[in-house]
SEBA-470816 format. One record per residue: x negated, y negated, z negated of N, C-alpha, C, O in turn. Coordinates in pm, whole numbers, padded with zeros to 5 digits, always signed. Layout:
BEGIN
XYZXYZXYZXYZ ...
This chain:
BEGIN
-05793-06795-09185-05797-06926-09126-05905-06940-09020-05904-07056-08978 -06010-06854-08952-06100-06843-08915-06098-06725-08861-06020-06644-08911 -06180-06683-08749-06247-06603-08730-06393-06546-08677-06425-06610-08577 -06475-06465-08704-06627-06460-08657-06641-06356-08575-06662-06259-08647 -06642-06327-08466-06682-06204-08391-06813-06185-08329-06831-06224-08214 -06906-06129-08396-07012-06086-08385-07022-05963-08302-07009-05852-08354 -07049-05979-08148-07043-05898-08011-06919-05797-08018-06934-05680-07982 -06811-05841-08060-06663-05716-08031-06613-05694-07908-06595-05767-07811 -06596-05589-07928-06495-05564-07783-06367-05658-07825-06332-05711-07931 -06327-05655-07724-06207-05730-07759-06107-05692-07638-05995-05695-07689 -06093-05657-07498-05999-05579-07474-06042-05425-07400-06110-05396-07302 -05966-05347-07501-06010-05187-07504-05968-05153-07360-06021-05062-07296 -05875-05229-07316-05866-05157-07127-05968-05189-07031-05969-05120-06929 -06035-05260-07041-06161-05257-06961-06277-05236-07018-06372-05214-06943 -06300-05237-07175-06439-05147-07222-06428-05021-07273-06527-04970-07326 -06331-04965-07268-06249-04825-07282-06412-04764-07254-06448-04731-07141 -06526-04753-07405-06630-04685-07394-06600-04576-07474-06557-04584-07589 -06623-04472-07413-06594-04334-07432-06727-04254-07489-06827-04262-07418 -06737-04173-07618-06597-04119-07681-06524-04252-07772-06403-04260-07791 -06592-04318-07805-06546-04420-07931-06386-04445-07891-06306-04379-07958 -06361-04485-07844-06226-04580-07807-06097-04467-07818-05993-04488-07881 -06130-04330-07735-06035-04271-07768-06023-04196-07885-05920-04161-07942 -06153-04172-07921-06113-04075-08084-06084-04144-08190-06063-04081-08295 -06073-04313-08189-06044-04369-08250-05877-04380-08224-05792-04356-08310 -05851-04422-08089-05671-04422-08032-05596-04323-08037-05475-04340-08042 -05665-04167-08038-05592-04086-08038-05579-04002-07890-05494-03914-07874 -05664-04039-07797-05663-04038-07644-05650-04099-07565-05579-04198-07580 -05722-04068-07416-05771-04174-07332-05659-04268-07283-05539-04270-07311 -05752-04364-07182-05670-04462-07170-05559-04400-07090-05451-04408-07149 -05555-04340-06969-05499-04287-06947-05333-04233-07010-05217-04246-06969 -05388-04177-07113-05257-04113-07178-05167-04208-07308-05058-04185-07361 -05266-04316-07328-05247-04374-07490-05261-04549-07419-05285-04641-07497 -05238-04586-07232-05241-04737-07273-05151-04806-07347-05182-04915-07396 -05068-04770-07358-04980-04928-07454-05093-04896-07625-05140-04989-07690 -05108-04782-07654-05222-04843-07808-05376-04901-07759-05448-04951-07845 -05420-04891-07629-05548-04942-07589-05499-05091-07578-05554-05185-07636 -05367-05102-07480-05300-05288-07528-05315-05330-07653-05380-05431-07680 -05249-05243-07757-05216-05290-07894-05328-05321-07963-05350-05425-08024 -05385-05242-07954-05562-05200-08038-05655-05303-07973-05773-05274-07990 -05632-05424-07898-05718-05518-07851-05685-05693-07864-05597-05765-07816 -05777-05714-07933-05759-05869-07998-05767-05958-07860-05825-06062-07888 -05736-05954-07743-05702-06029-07678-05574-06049-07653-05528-06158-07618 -05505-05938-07671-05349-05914-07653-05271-06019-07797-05154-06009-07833 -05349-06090-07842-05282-06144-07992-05302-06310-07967-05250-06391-08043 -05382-06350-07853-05454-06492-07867-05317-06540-07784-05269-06498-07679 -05268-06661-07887-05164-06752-07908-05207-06894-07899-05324-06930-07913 -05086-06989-07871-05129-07121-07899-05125-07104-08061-05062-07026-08133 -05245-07241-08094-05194-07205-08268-05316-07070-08326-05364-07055-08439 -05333-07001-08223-05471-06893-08282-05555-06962-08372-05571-07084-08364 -05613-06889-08464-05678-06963-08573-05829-06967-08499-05850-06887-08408 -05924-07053-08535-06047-07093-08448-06151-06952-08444-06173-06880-08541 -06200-06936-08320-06289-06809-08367-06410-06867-08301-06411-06955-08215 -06503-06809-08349-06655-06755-08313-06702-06688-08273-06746-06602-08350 -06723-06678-08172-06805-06514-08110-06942-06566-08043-06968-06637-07946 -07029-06487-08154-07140-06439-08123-07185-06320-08055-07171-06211-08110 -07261-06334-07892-07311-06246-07858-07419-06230-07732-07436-06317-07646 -07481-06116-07737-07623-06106-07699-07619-06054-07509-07580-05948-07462 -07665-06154-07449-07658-06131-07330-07731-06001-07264-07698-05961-07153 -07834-05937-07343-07853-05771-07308-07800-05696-07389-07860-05597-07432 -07674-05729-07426-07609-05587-07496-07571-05522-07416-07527-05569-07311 -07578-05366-07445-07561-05274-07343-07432-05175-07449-07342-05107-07402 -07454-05190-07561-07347-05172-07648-07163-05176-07595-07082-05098-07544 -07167-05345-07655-07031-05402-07578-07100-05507-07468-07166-05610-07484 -07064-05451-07376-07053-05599-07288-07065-05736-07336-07054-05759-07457 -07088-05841-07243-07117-05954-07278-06987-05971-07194-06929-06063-07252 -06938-05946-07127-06803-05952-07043-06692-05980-07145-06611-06070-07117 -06677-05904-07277-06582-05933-07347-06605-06047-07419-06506-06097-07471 -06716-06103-07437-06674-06203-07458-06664-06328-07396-06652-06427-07469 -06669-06344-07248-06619-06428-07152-06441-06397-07168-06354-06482-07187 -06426-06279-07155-06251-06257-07128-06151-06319-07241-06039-06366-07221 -06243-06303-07406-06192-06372-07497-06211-06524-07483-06130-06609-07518 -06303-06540-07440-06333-06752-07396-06184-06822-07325-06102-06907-07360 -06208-06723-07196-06121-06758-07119-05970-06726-07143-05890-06759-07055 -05916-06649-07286-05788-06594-07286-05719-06733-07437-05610-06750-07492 -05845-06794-07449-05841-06862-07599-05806-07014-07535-05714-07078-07584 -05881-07068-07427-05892-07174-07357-05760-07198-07300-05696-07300-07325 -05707-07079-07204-05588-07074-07163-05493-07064-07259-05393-07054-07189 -05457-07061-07367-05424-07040-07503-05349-07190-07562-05238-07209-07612 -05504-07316-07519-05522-07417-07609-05574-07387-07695-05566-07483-07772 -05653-07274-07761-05682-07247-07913-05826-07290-07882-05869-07305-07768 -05915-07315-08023-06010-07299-08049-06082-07193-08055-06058-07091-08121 -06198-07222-07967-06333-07080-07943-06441-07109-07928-06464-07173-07826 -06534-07082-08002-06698-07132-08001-06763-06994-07936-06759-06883-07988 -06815-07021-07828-06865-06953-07792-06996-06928-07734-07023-06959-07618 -07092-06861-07830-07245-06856-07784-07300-06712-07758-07288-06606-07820 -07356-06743-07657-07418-06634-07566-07573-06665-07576-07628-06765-07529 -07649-06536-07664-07784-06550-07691-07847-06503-07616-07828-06385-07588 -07955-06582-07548-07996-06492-07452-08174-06415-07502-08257-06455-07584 -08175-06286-07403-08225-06209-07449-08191-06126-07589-08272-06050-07641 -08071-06150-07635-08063-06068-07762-07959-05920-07693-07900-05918-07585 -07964-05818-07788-07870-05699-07737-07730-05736-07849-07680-05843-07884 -07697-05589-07883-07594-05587-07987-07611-05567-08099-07662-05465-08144 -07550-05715-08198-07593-05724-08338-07484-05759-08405-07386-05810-08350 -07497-05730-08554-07391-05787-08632-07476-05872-08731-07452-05847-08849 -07590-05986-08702-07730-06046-08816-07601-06197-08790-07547-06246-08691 -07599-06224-08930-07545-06358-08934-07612-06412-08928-07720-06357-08944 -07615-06542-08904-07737-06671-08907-07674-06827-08935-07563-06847-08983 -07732-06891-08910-07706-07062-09001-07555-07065-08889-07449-07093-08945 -07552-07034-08721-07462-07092-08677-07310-07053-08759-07218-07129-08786 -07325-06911-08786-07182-06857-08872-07185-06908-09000-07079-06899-09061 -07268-06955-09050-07178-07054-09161-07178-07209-09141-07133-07288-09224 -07221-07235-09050-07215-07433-09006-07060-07396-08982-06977-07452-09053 -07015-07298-08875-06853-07265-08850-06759-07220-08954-06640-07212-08924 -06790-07198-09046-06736-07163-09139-06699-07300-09207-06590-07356-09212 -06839-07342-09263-06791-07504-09364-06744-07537-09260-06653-07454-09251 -06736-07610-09155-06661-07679-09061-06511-07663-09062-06430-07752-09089 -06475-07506-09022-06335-07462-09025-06279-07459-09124-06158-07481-09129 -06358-07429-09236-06269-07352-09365-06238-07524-09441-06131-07540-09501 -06312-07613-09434-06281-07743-09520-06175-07803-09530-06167-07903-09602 
């Protein structure tokens, strides 16, 4: 009913970070895009998407902070619900804090 994304990639054709992405797909983008499409939670955001959260750190050098503008903007265009905070000065983390569960009681009630 929810979702929390704590700094994810979210579409593998433009953070296609290497080696991760392909030894996970099976090979590069190149040879394997329709599973780099499939394998990316932007390719799924619907009207009706269940509400998400994404948390993430404006010096991540990890994933981009890019993905999660592309998910803002793919959720908005959508109509769906997206909370979206951009910490600044933080890198790439997965530390929950008070905001992921204020979103939680909120959504889940």
């Amino acid at each position: 009913r929810a979702v929390v994304n704590l700094a994810g990639a979210t579409d593998l054709v433009t953070w296609n970070k290497e080696p991760y992405v392909s030894a996970y797909l099976g090979g590069s983008l190149e040879t394997k895009r329709d599973q780099y499409k499939k394998a990316s939670p932007i390719n799924y955001v619907r009207p009706g998407t269940v509400p998400i959260l994404t948390i993430h750190g404006d010096k991540d050098t990890s994933v981009s902070p890019d993905q999660a503008l592309l998910l803002d903007a793919r959720m908005k265009e959508a109509g769906a619900s997206h909370t979206l905070v951009i910490e600044n000065g933080r890198g790439h983390t997965d530390e929950l804090d008070q905001t992921v569960w204020d979103f939680l009681e909120k959504t889940l009630k």
